[in-house]
ROTITOR-57462 format. One line per 10 residues: number of its first residue (from 1); for each residue x, y, z of C-alpha. Coordinates in steps of 0.1 Angstrom, whole numbers. Layout:
<rs>
NUM = X/Y/Z ~ ...
</rs>
This chain:
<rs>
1 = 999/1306/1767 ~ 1028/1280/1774 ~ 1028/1245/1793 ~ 1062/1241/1810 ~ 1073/1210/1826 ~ 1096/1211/1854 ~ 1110/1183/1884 ~ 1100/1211/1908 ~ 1075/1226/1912 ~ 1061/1202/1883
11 = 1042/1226/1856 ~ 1038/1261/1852 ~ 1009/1273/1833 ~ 1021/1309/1818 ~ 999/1336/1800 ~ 1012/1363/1777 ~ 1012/1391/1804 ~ 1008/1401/1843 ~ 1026/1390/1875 ~ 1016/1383/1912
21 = 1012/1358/1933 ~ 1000/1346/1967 ~ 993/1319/1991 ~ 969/1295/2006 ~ 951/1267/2013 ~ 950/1243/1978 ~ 916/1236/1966 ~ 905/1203/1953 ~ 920/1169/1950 ~ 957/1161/1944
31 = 971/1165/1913 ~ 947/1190/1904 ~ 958/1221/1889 ~ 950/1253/1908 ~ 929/1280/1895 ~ 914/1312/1908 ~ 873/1303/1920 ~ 864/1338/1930 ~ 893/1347/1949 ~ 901/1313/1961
41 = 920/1282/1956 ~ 898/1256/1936 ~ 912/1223/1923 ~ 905/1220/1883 ~ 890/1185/1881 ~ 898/1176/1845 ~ 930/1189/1845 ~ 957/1171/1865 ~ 996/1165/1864 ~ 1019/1142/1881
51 = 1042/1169/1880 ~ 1061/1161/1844 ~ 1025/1151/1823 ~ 998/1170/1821 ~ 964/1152/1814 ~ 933/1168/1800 ~ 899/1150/1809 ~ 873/1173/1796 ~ 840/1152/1801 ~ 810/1148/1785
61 = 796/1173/1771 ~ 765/1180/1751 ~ 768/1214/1736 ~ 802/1227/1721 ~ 833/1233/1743 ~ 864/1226/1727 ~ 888/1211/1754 ~ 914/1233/1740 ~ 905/1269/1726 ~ 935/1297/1727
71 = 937/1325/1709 ~ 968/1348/1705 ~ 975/1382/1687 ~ 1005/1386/1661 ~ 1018/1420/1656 ~ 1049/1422/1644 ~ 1057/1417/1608 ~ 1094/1412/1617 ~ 1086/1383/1635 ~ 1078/1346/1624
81 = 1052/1334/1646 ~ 1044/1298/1657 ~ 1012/1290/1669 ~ 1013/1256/1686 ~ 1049/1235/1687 ~ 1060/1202/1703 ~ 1097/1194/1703 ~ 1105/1158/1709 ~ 1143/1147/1713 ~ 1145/1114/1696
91 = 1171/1099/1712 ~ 1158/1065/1713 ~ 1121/1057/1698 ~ 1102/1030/1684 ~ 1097/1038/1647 ~ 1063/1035/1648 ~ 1063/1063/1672 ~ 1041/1096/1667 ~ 1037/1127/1673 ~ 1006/1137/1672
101 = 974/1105/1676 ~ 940/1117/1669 ~ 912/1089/1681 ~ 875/1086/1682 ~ 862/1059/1707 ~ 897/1052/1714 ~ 905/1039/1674 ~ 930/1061/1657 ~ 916/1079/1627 ~ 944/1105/1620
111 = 982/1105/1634 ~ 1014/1122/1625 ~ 1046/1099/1628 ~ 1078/1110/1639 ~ 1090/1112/1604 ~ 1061/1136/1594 ~ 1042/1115/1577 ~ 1000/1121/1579 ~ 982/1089/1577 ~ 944/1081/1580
121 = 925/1052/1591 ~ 899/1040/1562 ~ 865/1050/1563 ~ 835/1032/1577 ~ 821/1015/1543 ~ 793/1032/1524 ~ 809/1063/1541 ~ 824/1095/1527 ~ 833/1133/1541 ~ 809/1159/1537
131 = 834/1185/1524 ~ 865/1189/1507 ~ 894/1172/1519 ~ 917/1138/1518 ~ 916/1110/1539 ~ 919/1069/1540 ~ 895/1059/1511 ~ 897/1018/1515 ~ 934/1023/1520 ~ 942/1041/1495
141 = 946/1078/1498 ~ 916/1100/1489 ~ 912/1132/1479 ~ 875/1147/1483 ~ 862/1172/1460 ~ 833/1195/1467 ~ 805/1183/1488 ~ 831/1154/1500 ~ 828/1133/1467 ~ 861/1114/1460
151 = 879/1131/1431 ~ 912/1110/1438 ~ 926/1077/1449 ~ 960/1070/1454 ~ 972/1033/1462 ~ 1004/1013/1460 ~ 1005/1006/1422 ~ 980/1032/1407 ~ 965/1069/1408 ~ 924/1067/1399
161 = 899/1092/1394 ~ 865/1095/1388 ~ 851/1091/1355 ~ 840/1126/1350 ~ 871/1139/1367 ~ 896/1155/1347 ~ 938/1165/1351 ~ 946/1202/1337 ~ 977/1225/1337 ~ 968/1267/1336
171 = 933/1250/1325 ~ 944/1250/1290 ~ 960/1213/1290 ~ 938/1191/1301 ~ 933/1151/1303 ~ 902/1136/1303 ~ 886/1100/1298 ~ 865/1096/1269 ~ 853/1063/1274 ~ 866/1025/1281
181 = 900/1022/1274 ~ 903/1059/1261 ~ 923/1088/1266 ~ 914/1117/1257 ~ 936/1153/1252 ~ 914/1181/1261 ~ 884/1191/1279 ~ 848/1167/1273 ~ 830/1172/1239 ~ 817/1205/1234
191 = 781/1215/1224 ~ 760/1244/1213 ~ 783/1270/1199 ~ 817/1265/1219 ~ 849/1253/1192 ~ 872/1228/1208 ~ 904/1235/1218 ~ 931/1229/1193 ~ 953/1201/1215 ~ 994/1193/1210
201 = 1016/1168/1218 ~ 1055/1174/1223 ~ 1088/1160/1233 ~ 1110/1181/1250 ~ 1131/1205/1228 ~ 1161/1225/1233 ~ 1150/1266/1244 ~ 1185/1275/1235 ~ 1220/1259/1241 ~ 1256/1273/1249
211 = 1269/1248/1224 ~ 1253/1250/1186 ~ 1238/1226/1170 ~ 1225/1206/1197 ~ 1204/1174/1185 ~ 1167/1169/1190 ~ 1153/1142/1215 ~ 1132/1114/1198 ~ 1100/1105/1204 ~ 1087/1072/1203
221 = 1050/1054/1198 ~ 1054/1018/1207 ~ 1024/994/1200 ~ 1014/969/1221 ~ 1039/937/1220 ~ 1027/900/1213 ~ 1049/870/1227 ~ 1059/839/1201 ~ 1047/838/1168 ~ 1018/860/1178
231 = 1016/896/1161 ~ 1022/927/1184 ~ 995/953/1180 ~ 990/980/1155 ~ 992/1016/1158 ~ 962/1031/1144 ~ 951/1065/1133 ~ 916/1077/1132 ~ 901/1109/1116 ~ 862/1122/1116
241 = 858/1126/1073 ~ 827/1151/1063 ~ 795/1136/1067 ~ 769/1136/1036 ~ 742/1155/1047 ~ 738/1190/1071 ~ 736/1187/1106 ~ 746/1187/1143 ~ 752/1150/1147 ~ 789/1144/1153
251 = 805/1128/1127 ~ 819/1091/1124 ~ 858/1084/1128 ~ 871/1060/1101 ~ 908/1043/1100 ~ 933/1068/1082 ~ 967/1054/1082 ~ 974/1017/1102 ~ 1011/1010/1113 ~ 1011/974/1111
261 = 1032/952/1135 ~ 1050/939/1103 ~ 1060/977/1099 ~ 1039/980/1066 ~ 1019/1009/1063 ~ 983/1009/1049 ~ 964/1041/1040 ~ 929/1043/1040 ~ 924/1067/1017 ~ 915/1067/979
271 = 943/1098/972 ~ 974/1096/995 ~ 990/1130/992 ~ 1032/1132/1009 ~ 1040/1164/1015 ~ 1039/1196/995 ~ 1055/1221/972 ~ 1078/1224/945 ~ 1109/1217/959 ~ 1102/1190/989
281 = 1106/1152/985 ~ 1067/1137/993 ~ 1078/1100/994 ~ 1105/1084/1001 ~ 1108/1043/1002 ~ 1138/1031/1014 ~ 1161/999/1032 ~ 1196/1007/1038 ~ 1197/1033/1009 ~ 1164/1049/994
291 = 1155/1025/965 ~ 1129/1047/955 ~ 1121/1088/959 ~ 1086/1105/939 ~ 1088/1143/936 ~ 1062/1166/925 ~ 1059/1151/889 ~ 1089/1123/891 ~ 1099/1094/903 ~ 1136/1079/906
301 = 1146/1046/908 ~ 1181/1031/920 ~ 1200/1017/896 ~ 1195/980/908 ~ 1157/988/915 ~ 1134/968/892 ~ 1097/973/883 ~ 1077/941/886 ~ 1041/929/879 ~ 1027/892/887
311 = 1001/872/882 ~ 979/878/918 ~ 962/907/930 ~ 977/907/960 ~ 1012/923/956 ~ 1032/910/990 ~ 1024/877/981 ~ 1028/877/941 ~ 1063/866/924 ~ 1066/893/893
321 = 1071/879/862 ~ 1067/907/839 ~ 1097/928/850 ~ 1115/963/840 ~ 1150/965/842 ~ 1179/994/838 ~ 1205/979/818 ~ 1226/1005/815 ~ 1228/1043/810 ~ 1202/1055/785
331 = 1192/1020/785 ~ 1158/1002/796 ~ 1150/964/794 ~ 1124/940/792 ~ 1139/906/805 ~ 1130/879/834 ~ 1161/857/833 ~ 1157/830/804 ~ 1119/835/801 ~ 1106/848/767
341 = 1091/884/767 ~ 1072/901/747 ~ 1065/942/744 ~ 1026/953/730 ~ 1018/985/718 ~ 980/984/710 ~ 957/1004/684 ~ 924/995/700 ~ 916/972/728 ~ 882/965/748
351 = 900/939/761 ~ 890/911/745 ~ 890/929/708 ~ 923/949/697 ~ 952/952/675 ~ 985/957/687 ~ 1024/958/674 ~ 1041/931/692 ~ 1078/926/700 ~ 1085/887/709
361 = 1110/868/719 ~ 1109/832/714 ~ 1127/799/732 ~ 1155/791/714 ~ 1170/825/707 ~ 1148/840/678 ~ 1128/873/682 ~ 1093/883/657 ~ 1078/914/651 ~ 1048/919/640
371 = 1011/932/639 ~ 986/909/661 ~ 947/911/663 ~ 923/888/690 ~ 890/887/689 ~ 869/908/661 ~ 903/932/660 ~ 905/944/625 ~ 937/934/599 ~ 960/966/596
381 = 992/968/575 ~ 1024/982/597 ~ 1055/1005/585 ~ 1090/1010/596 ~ 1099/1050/589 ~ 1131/1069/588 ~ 1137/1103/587 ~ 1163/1115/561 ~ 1195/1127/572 ~ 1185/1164/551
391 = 1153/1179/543 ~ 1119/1169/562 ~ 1108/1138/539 ~ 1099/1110/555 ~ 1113/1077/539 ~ 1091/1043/542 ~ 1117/1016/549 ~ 1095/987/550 ~ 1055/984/549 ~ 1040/946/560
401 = 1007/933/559 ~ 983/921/586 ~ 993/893/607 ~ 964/869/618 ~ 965/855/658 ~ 1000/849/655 ~ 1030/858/635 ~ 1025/847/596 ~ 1024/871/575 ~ 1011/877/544
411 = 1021/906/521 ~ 1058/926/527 ~ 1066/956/509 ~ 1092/984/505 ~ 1083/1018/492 ~ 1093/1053/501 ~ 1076/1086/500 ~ 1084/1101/473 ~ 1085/1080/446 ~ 1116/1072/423
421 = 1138/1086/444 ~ 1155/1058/466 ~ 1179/1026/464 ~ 1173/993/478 ~ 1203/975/479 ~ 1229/1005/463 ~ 1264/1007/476 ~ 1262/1039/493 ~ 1222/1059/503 ~ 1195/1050/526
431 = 1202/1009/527 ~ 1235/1006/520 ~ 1251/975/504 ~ 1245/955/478 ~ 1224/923/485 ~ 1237/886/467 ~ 1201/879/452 ~ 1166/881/454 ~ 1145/850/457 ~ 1112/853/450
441 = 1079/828/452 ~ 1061/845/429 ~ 1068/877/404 ~ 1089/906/403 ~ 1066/940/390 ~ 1077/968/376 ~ 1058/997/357 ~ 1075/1016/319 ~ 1096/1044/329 ~ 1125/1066/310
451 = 1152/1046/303 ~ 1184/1047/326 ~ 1219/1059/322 ~ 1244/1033/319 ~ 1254/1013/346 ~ 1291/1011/362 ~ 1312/982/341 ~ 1305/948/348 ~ 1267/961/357 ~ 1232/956/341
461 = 1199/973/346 ~ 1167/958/342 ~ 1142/980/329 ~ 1104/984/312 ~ 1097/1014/284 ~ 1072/1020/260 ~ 1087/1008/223 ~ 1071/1041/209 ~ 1042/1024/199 ~ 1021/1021/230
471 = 1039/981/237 ~ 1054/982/272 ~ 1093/967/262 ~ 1112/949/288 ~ 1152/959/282 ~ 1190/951/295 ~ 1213/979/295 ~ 1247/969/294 ~ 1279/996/307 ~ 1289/1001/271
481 = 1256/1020/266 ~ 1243/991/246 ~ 1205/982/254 ~ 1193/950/245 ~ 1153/938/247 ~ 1146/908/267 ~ 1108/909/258 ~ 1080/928/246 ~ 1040/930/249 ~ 1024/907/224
</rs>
């Protein structure tokens, strides 16, 4: 059916089929439209036109009449049907002008502006729809879920949902709230039997490029920003360890790794595993250059890297005191500028009882060694070894005796081996060189032995034998062969 508006006759109402016409007396009052009342004129009451408007006035009405109720049959599939259309020609208009003004009780509670936009009045408070749809919701706009109940508000500065409302793509990706202040990726806890959903977070990637090699997009985390001095926030992760005993009860979540607004790191964790396999750096620690990189079973140091310990427990605040240096190729040192070190290397130790070899340096320039005891430690004697340059023998170099709490010592002795068979002092063998003298506190000892072969010229040897007569004979041999006795046992 079509509505036409002319100058003359005024409007034509049209249906979709039929012709004739006739003539007669008009029915009704002016203005009224015409219609057929058994065979003759009758003026349609509610329905009047001025002869370019037409005007609708249906009545009251207590039982259901739509004022409007048309009906038309499509049947051509070549053909794009339009069921209702009104063409305005804007050539001048408010902007606040509509086209279409739905009102109850003469209040607008639906309209359609001339730029097609649908807008709502708000509903009546402690209102809400009884079915699905959207509509003004306080002025924001509302979307109604089943039975009506609000399932999304949209104002000027933010997009809300209901609490147990939730946002999903293919129903596979899904957002949810978990509780205050808490997002949550993936469906609500599950119960009973069901497994959650493994869930995945991505930046966009290249599919595949025309160029090769393309670069990778970042993705960033920020933590929340403080102002001033004030720290900024830290970025936390959380993990649900293995509870202790059997059950259903979900388990608790405990801090795993803490991003700290100074940018340290601090792991929760008594083992802190980087990586795996045999081949795959696990931690790397670096500044401008990596100053430090630990491999499965190594750890590398650069060359200006130092390894520190201080007095406090606390390691950021500490100054190191006790420090490990690389001097040069092949080459590691103990040394703190001008402070004295010293180097232990204990036997036993409860820590408050032990023995220990000790390397010192002292103020001044002078450096000890020796064998230290605290506590009940016990005395022990300590030896400097060499291996020979041929064969496997071990040669003693130098034995000493205990030390007491610091470094006096008390009995120093050389010996080797095998016995009889090395120099101390000689011009060429283990030693080497000839010392000036020997000063002595106390006594020289010697035991009988075979007497010697000559000596080189200008040389003596001191010596013991037995006389042949069971007296122990102390003798110089000269380097003419010529062996004089210095003494013998009374």
């Amino acid at each position: 059916m079509t509505f036409s508006t002319f100058a003359s006759p005024g409007v034509s109402l049209q249906g979709g089929g039929g012709s004739g016409g006739g003539g007669g007396t008009p029915g009704g009052s002016n203005t009224q439209i015409q219609y057929n009342n058994s065979g003759a004129f009758a003026g349609a009451s509610g329905l009047t036109t001025n002869g370019t408007e037409l005007t609708i006035a249906s009545g009251t009405k207590t039982a259901d009449a739509p004022v409007l109720n048309m009906s038309q049959t499509w049947n051509n599939g070549a053909v794009t049907f339009t069921g209702l259309k009104f063409n305005a020609t804007d050539t001048a208009s408010n902007a606040s002008s509509l086209l279409m003004d739905l009102q109850v009780g003469g209040s607008s509670k639906a309209r359609i502006d001339k730029n097609g936009t649908l807008s709502f009045d708000p509903v009546a408070s402690g209102t809400s729809p009884s079915r699905p749809g959207i509509g003004n919701w306080f002025n924001s706009l509302g979307v109604f879920g089943a039975s009506g109940t609000l399932a999304l508000s949209i104002s000027s500065s933010a997009v809300n949902t209901g609490s147990s409302y939730q946002i999903s793509w293919n129903s596979d990706t899904i957002l949810t709230r978990r509780g205050a202040a808490n997002l949550r990726l993936g469906a609500a806890d599950t119960t009973g039997t069901t497994a959650p959903t493994p869930q995945f977070l991505s930046a966009q990637s290249w599919l595949s490029s025309t160029t090769n090699n393309q670069t990778g997009a970042n993705f960033t985390i920020d933590g929340s920003q403080g102002t001033g001095t004030g720290a900024g926030g830290s970025i936390i992760f959380r993990v649900a360890p293995a509870g202790g005993t059997s059950n259903g009860v979900q388990n608790a979540l405990a801090t795993a790794l803490t991003i700290n607004s100074d940018r340290s790191v601090t792991f929760n964790a008594a083992n802190t595993s980087f990586g795996t396999g045999t081949t795959v750096n696990f931690l790397r620690v670096t500044q401008s250059l990596p100053f430090m990189e630990m491999t499965l079973g190594e750890i590398y140091l650069s060359a200006n890297t130092l390894v520190g310990w201080g007095s406090l427990n606390n390691a950021v605040n500490g100054t190191a005191d006790t420090i490990l240096r690389r001097d040069a190729a092949n080459t590691l040192a103990l040394r703190n500028g001008a402070n004295a070190q010293e180097f232990r290397v204990y036997g036993t130790t409860d820590g408050t009882n032990s023995e220990f070899l000790a390397i010192k340096s002292n103020t001044g320039g002078t450096f000890d060694i020796g064998i230290r005891r605290t506590g009940t430690g016990l005395s022990q004697n300590g030896t400097l070894n060499a291996t020979a340059t041929s064969g496997s023998s071990i040669i003693t170099c130098l034995t000493w005796g205990s030390f007491g709490g610091g470094f006096l010592q008390t009995t120093v002795g050389f010996s080797s081996a095998s016995a009889g068979s090395y120099d101390l002092g000689a011009t060429t063998g283990n030693i080497g060189g000839a010392f000036r003298r020997l000063i002595l506190a106390q006594y020289i000892e010697t035991s009988e032995m075979t007497a010697p072969a000559a000596p080189a010229a200008n040389g003596v040897r001191i010596y013991a034998v037995d006389n042949g007569s069971g007296k122990t004979q102390l003798m110089a041999l000269f380097a003419t062969g010529a062996a004089q006795q210095i003494a013998i046992e009374p």
